[in-house]
C-alpha positions in Angstrom: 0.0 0.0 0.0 1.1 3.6 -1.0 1.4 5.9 2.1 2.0 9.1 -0.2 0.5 12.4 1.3 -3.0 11.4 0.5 -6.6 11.7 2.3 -7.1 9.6 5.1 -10.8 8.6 4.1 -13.6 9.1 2.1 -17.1 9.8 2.4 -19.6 6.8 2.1 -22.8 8.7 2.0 -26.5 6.8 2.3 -27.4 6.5 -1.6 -23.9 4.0 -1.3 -25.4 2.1 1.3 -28.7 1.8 -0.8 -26.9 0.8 -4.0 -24.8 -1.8 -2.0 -27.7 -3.6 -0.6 -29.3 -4.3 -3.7 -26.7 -6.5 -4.7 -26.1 -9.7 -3.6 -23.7 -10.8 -1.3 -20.8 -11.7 -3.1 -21.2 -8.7 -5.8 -21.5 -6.4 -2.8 -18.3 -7.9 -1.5 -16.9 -7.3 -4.9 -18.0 -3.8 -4.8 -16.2 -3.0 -1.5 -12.9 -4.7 -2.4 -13.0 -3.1 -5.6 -13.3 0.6 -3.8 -10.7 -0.7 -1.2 -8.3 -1.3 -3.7 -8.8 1.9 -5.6 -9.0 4.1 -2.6 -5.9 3.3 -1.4 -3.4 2.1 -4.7 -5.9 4.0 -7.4 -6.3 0.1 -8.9 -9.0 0.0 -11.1 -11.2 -3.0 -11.2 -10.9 -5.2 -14.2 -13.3 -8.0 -13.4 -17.0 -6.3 -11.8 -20.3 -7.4 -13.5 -22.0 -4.5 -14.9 -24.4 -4.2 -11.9 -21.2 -3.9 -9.9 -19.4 -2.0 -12.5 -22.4 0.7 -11.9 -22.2 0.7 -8.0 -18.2 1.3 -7.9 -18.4 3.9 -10.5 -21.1 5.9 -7.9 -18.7 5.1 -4.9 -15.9 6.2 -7.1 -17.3 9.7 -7.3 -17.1 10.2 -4.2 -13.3 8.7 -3.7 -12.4 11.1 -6.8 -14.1 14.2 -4.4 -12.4 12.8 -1.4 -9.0 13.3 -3.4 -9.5 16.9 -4.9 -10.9 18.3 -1.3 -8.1 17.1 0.3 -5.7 18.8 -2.2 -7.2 21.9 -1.9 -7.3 22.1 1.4 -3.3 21.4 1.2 -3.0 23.9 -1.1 -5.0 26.6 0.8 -3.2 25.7 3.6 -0.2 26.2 2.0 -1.1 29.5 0.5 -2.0 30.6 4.5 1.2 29.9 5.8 3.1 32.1 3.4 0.6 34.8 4.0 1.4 34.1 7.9 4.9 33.9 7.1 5.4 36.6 4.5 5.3 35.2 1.5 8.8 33.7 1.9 10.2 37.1 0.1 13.4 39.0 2.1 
């Protein structure tokens, strides 16, 4: 597993728990290993039936918004400390 400076979760919102149960068991399984895998090694799933292929891609969106809100909030932290700290300029 990749421990590059990424978020440290992502948000699994109701409508994901909604789309989950209507799968089976094993296709929900599926599902959750897939989004395991590409939260944390960005590993796309090869093998998903197309019900599951539809389910991941929802869950995806919200690993995908999970990712660019944590790198904006680095970057406006970023740009705070150097208004804190002066920009860095002598």
């Amino acid at each position: 597993m990749s421990r590059e400076k990424r978020p440290a979760y992502f948000r699994f919102f109701l409508e994901a728990c909604n789309l989950i149960s209507i799968l089976d068991v094993e296709s929900a399984g599926h599902v959750i290993q897939a989004v395991s895998a590409y939260f944390s090694d960005n590993i796309e799933p090869g093998d998903l039936s197309k019900n599951e292929r539809t389910v991941f891609n929802r869950l995806r969106r919200d690993v995908d918004k999970s990712f660019s809100d944590y790198e904006a909030a680095v970057t406006y932290g970023k740009q705070g400390a150097e208004k804190r700290n002066g920009g860095g300029k002598s």
